[in-house]
C-alpha positions in Angstrom: -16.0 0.8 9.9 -16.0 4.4 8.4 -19.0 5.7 6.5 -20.1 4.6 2.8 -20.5 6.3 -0.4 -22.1 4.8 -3.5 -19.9 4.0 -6.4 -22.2 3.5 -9.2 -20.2 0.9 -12.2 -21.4 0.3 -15.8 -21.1 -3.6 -16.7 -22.7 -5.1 -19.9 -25.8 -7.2 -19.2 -24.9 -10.0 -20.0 -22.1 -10.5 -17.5 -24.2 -8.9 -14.6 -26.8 -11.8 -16.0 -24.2 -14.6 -15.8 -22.4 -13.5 -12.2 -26.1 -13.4 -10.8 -26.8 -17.1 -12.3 -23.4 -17.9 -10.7 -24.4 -16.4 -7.4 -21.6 -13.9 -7.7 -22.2 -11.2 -5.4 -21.0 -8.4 -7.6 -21.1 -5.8 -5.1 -18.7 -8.1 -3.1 -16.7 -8.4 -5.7 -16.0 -4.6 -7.0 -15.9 -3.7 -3.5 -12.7 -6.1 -2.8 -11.3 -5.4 -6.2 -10.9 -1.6 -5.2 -9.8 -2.8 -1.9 -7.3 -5.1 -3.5 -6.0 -2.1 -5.9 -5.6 0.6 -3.2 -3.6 -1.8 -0.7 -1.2 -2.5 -4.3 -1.0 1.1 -4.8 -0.1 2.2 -1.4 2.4 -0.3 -1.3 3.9 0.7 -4.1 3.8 4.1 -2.8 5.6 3.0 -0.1 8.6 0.6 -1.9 9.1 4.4 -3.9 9.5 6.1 -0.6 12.0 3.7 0.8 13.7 3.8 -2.3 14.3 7.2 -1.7 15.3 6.9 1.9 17.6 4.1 1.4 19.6 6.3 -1.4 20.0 8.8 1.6 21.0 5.9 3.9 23.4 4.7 1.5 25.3 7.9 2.1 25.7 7.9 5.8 29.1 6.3 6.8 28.1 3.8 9.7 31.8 3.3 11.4 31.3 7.5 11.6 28.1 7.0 13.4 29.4 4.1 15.8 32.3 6.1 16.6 30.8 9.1 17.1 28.1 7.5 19.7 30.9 5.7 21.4 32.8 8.6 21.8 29.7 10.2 23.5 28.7 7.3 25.8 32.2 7.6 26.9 31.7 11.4 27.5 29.0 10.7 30.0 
């Protein structure tokens, strides 16, 4: 694991009073929920990117591409 840093997180009272009478390990709890919210993020991240990429793809004529590596196996 890589170092920490302390993320400081203003909650009313009463709910901090409740979770602890629940036994809810709040620390837990924020520290998945961030956890949870960057994975999300960087996937969407990610499904933008390929996005992208596959418009590019979309433009690249496959038979051209067979062809052309056939005709250079053949070369060899």
């Amino acid at each position: 694991m890589g170092t920490y840093v302390t993320v400081s997180v203003k909650v009313r009272r009463d709910l901090v009073e409740r979770a602890r009478a629940l036994g809810v390990n709040v620390a837990e709890v924020v520290r998945r929920a961030v956890e949870e919210e960057v994975k999300r993020r960087e996937l969407e991240l990610i499904r933008r990117r390929l996005e992208n990429v596959k418009d590019f793809l979309d433009l690249i004529d496959i038979d051209r591409v067979v062809k052309s590596v056939r005709e250079d196996r053949e070369g060899r």
